[in-house]
Residue frames as a rotation matrix with the C-alpha (Angstrom) as fourth column:
UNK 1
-0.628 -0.377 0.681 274.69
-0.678 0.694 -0.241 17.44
-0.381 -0.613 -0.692 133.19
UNK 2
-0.209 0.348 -0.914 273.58
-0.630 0.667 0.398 14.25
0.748 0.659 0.079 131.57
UNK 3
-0.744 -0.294 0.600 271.75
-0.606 0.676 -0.419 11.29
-0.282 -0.675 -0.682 134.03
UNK 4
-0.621 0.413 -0.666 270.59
0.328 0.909 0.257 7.85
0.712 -0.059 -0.700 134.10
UNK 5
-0.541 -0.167 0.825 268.05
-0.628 -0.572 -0.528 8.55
0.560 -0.803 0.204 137.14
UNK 6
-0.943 0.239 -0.233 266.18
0.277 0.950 -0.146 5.78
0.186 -0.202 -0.961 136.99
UNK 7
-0.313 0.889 -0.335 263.15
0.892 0.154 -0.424 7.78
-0.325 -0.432 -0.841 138.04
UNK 8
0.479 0.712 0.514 260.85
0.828 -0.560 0.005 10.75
0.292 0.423 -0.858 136.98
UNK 9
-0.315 -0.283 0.906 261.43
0.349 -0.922 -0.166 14.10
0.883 0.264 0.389 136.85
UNK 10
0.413 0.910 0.030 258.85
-0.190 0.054 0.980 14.12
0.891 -0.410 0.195 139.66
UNK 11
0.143 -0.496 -0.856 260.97
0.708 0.656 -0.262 12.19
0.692 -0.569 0.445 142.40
UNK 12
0.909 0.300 -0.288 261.87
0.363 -0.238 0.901 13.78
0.202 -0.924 -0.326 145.68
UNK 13
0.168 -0.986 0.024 265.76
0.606 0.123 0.786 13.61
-0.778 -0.117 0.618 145.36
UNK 14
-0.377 -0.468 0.799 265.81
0.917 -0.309 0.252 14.62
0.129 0.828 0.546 141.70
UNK 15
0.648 0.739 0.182 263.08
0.607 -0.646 0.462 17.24
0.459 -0.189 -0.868 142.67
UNK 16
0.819 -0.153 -0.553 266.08
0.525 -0.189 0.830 18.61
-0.231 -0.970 -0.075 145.41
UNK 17
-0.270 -0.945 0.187 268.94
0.718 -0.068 0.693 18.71
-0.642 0.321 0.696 143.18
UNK 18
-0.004 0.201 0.980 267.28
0.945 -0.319 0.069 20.73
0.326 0.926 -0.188 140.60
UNK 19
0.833 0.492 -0.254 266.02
0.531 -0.579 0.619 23.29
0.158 -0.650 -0.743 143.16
UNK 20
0.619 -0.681 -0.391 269.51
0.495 -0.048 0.868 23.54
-0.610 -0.731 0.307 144.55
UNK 21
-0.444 -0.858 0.260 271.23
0.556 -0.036 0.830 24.14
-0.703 0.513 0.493 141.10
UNK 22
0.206 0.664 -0.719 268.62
-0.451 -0.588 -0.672 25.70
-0.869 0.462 0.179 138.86
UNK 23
-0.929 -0.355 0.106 269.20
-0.124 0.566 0.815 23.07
-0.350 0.744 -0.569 136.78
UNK 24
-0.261 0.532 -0.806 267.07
-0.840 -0.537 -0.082 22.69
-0.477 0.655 0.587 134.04
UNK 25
-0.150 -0.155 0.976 265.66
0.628 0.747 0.216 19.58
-0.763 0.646 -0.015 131.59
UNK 26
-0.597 -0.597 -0.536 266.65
0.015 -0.677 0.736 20.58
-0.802 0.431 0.413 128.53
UNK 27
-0.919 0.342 0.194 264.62
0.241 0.102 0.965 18.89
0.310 0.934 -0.176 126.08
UNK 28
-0.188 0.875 -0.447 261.70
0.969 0.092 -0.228 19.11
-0.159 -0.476 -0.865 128.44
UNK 29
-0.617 -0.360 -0.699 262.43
0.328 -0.926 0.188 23.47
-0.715 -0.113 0.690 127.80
UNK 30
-0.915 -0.226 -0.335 262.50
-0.338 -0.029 0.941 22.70
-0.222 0.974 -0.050 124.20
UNK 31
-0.914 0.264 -0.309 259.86
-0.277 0.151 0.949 21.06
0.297 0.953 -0.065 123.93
UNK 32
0.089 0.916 0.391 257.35
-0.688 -0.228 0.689 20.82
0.720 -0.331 0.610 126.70
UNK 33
-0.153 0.127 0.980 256.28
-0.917 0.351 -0.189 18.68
-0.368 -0.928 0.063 129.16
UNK 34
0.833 0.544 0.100 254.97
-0.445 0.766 -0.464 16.06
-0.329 0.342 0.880 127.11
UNK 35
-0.308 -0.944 -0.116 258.56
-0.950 0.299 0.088 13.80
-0.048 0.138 -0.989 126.80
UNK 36
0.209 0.057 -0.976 258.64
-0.346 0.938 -0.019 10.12
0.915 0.341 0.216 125.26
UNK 37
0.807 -0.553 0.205 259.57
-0.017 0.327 0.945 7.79
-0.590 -0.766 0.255 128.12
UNK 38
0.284 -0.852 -0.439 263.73
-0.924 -0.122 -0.362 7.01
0.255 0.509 -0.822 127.47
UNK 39
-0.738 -0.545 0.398 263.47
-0.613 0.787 -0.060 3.81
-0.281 -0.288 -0.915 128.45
UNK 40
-0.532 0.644 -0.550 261.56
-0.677 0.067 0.733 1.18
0.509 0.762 0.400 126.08
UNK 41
-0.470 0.863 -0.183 259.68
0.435 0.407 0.803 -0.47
0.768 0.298 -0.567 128.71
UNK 42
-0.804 0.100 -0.587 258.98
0.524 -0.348 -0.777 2.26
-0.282 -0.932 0.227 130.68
UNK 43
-0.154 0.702 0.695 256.38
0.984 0.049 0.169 4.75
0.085 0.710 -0.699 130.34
UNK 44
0.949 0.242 -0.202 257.50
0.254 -0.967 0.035 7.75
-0.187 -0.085 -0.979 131.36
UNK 45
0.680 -0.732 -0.043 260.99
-0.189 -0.118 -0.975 9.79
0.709 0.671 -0.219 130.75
UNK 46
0.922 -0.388 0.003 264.03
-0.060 -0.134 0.989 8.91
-0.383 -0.912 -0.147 133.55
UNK 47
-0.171 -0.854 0.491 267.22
0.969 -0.236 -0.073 9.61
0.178 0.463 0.868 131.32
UNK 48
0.923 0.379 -0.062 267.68
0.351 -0.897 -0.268 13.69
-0.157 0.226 -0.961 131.51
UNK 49
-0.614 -0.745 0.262 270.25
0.748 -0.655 -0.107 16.57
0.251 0.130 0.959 130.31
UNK 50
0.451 0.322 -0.832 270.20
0.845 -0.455 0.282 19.21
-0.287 -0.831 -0.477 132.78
UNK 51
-0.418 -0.692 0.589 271.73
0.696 -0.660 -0.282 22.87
0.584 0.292 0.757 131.92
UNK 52
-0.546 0.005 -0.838 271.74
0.355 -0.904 -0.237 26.56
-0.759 -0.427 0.492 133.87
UNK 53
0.612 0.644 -0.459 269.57
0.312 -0.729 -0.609 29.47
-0.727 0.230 -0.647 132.23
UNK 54
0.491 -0.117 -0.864 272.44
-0.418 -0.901 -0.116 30.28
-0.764 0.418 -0.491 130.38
UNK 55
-0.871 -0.423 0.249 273.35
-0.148 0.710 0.688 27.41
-0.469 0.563 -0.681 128.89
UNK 56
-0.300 0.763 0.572 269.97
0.833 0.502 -0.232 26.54
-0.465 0.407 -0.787 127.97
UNK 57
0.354 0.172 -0.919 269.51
-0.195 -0.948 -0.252 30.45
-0.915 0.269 -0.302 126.61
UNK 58
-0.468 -0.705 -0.533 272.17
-0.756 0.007 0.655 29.11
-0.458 0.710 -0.536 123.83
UNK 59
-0.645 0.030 0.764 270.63
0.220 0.964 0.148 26.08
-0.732 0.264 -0.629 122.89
UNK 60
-0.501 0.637 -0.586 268.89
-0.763 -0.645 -0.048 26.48
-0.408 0.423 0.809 119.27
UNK 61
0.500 0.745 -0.441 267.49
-0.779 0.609 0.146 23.14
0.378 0.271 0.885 119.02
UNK 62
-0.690 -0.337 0.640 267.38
-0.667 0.640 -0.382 19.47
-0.281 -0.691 -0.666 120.61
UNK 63
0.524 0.851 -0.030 265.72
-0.848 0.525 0.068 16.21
0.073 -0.011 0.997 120.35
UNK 64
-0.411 -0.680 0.607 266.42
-0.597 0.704 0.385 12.65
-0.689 -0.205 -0.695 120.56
UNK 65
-0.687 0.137 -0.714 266.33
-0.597 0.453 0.662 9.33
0.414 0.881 -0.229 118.03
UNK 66
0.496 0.854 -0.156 263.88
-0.810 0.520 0.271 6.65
0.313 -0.008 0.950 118.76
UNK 67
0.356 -0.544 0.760 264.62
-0.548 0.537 0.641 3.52
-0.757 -0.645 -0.107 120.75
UNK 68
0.238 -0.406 0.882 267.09
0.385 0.874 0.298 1.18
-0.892 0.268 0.364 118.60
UNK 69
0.975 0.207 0.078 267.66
0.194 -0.630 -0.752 4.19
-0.107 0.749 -0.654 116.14
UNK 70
0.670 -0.704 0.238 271.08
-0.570 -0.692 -0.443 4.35
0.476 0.161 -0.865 115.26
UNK 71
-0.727 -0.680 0.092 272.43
-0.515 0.453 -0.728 2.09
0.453 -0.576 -0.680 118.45
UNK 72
0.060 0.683 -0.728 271.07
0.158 0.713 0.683 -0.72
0.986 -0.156 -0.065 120.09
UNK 73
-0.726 -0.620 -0.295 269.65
0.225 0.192 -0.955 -0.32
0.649 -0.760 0.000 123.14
UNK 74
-0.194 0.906 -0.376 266.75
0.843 0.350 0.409 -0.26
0.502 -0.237 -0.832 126.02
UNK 75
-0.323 -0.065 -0.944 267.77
0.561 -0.816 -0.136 3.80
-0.762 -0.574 0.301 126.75
């Protein structure tokens, strides 16, 4: 599941849904805790892809482009 959340990873709501689903951040799996922000004047990450254990078992690599890398834009 791909979202806009507007807010950390951290939040209360987003914090509920994950629980509930065992969703996952993917890139956050992949690559740690330490995540760019996704929004260029933000400073932390609030864009996420979510996956199950077994989806995220399959995954053999992930990352993302830099802001204005490819498409224009403030995500």
């Amino acid at each position: 599941m791909n979202i806009d959340a507007n807010t950390d990873l951290y939040h209360r709501d987003l914090g509920k849904i994950l629980s509930r689903s065992g969703l996952k951040d993917v890139l956050g799996f992949k690559h740690g805790i330490d995540r760019p922000s996704t929004f260029i004047r933000g400073t932390v990450a609030i864009d996420f892809s979510f996956a199950t254990d077994s989806v995220l078992s399959a995954v053999q690599a992930g990352g993302m482009l830099s802001f204005n890398h490819g498409i224009q834009s403030d995500h």
